[in-house]
N, C-alpha and C positions, 0 to 999 in steps of 0.2 A: 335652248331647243334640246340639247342634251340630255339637261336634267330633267325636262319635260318627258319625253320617251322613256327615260330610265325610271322615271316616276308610274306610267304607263304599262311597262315589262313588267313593273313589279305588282303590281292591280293583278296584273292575267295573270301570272303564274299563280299568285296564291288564290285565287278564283280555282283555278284546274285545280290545285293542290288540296283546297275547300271540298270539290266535287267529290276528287276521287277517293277523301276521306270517309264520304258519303256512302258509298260503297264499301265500306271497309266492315269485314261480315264477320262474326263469332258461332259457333256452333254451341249453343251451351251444353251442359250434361246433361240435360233432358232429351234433348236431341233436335232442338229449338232453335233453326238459321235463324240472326238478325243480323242488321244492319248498321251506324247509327245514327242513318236517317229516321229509322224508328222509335228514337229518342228526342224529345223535344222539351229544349230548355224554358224550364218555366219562368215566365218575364227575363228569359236572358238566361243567363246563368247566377240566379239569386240568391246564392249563397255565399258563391267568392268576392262579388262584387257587388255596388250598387245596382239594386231590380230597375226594370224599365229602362234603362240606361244604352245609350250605343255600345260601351263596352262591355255592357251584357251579353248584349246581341252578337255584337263580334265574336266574343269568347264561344260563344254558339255555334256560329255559323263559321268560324274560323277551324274550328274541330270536326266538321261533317258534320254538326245536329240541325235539326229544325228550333224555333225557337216561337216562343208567344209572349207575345203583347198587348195592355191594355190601354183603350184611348177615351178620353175626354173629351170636348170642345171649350170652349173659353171665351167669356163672352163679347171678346173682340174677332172671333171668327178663327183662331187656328186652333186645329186638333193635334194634342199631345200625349205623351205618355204618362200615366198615372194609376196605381190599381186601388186603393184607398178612396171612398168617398170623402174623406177626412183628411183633410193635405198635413197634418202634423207629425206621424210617423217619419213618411217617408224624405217631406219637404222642409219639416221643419217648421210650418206657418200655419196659421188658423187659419178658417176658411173652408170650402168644398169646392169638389172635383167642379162641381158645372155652375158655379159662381166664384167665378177667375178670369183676372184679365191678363194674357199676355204680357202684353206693354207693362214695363212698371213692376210687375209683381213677378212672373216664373220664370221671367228672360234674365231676372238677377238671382234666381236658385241654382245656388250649389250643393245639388244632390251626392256628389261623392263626400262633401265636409259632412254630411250628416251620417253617412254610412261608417265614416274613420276617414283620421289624418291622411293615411298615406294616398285618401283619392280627392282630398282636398285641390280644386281649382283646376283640373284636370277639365277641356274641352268636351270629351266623350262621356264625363260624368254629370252633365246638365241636364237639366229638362228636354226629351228630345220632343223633334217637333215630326209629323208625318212624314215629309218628304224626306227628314236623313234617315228614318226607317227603311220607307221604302225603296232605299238607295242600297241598303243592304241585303236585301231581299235575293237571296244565289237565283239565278235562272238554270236549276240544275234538275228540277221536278220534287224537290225537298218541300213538304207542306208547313206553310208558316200558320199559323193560328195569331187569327185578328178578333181580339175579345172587345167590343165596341161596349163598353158600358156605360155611355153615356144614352140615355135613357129616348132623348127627342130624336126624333127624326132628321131632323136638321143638321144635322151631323153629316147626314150619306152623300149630299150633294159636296160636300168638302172632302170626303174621303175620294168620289169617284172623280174630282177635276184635280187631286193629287194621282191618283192612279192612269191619268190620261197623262200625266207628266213624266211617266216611264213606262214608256212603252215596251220596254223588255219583260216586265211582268204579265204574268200570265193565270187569268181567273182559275184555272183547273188545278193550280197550286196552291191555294189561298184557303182557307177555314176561316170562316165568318161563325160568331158566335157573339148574339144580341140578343136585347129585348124582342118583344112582341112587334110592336109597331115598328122599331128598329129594323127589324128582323127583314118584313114583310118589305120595306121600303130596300134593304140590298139587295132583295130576292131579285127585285124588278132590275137592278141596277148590276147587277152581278150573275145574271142569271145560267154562269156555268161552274161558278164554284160552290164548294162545300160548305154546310150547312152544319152546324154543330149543335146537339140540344146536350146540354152539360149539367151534371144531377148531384146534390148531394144525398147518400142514401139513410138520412136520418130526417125525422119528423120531426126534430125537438132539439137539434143539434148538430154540429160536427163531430164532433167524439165520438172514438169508438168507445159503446155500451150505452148511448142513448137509443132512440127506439129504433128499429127498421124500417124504412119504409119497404113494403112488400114488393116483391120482381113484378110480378103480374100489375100493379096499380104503374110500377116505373114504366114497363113497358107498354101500358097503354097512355101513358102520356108520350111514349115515343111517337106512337103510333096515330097521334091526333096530331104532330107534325111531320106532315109527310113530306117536307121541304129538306128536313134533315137526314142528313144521308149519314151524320157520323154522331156516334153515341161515347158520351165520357161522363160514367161515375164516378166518385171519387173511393179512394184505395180503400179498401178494406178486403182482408182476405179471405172472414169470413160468406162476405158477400159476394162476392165476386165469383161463382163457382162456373165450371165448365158448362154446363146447364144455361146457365145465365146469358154466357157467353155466348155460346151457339144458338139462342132463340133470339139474340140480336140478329147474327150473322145472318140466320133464314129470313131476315125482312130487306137483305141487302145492304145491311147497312155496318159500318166499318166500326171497333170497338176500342178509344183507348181508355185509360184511368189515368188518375192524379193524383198525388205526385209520390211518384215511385222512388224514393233517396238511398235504399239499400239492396246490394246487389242480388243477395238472397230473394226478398223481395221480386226483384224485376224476374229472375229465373222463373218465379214458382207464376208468375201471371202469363210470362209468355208462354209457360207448360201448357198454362189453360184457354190460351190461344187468343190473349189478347193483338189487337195489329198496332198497338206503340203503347207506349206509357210515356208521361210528360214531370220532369225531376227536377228540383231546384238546384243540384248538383250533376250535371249531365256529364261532365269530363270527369269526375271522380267514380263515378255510377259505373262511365264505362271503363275505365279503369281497373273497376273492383271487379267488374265480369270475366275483364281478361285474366286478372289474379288466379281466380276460380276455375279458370278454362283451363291457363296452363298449369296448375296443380294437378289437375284433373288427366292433361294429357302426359304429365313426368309421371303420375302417379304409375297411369295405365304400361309406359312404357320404362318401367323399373327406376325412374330417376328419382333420387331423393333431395328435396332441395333443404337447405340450413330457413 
């Protein structure tokens, strides 16, 4: 019973300690309050550790950030974590996301051996499945991004009879970001959370120096989803201009990009008034901000550091 409670004390303090990390604000030199709630670890923290992983997730939400996820279904009926249509990067095994069976095949993936030795056989390093996601989810108003890319519908009725199994979650914290048909079918079933339409701004490409897609063509695809209430291109600086930025904002709708990994970087988007950016290094990101913060303030106040 003891170790019960002391197991229990130990959950809540670092829950409040998770929170109040959440609030924990920088002034950058630009003159730019944030948060670093307004940082959201992409699939976890996916660069120190294995992506899609609970101890992705933890290391996220464990440091004050928000974090994102991507999910599958399988075709014995549970939804998991996966970002790959191509189970071989990340899992190791041939195959695809949405022809896999639980049983048998991902409940014996050891996702950390594939990442390195040292996350080899580690519990938190497996295949997660929905409900220890959603087990981690802070109830502190921090927005998780839930990237559904599994493409059938059939999916939403397994997502929403997981999310009736924690009732401490709360749809006004949640970013939903899916297919079309996906889409439509959480709209009905979610219909008080946020809506994400998410852009690459090339025609031809990822890379910076393939072609543009033009603001005016992006923002009218914004604008033919009027469901989505939050807008995420991915990073480019020179695209990304203030301009850009505030004709999002006049349609009401919230701006971030992806994936912002250097600190310089994040300074010069939130200048231009982005409201988060999403990094695959979210503790090191903030990290480097504080670097530059307090440079910035010994600088100001005569201190010279070695």
């Amino acid at each position: 019973m003891k170790k019960t409670l002391l197991a229990i004390l130990a959950v809540g303090i670092s829950a409040v300690a998770a929170a109040s990390l959440a609030d924990d604000a920088l002034v950058l030199p630009n003159g730019r309050r944030i948060t670093r709630s307004m940082i959201t670890g992409h699939r976890g923290d996916a660069q120190s550790v294995p992506e899609n992983t609970l101890l992705a997730f933890r290391r996220a939400v464990d440091n004050g950030f928000c974090f994102e996820c991507d999910f599958y279904m399988t075709n014995d009926g549970e939804v998991y974590c996966v970002h790959d249509m191509n189970l071989k990067r990340t899992f190791g095994i041939a195959g695809r996301a949405t022809n896999v069976c639980w049983k048998g095949t991902l409940d014996k993936v050891d996702v950390g051996a594939i990442k390195g030795p040292q996350f080899a056989g580690r519990a938190d390093c497996r295949v997660p499945r929905i409900d220890e996601v959603f087990a981690l989810i802070p109830d502190d108003g921090r927005k998780i991004t839930l990237e559904v890319k599994d493409p059938r519908p059939e999916i939403v009725p397994l997502i929403q009879a997981a999310w009736w199994r924690h009732p401490n979650m709360k749809e006004e914290n949640i970013i939903f970001l899916a297919h079309k048909a996906t889409r439509a079918a959480l709209v009905k079933a979610f219909p008080r959370a946020t809506f994400q339409h998410c852009v690459n701004c090339y025609s031809d490409g990822w890379r910076k120096g393939c072609t543009p897609i033009p603001v005016a063509r992006q923002l009218a695809e914004l604008d033919a989803r009027p469901e989505c209430r939050n807008f995420s291109p991915m990073f480019d600086l020179d695209l990304l201009t203030p301009d850009y930025i505030a004709a999002v904002h006049r349609r009401g709708v919230t701006f971030y990009t992806w994936c912002v990994d250097r600190p310089e970087d994040a300074i010069e988007v939130f200048g231009r008034g982005v409201d988060g950016v999403c990094s695959n290094c979210p503790v090191e990101l903030w990290e480097g901000l504080k670097a530059i913060v307090w440079k910035k303030s010994n600088a100001e106040c005569g201190i010279t550091t070695m």
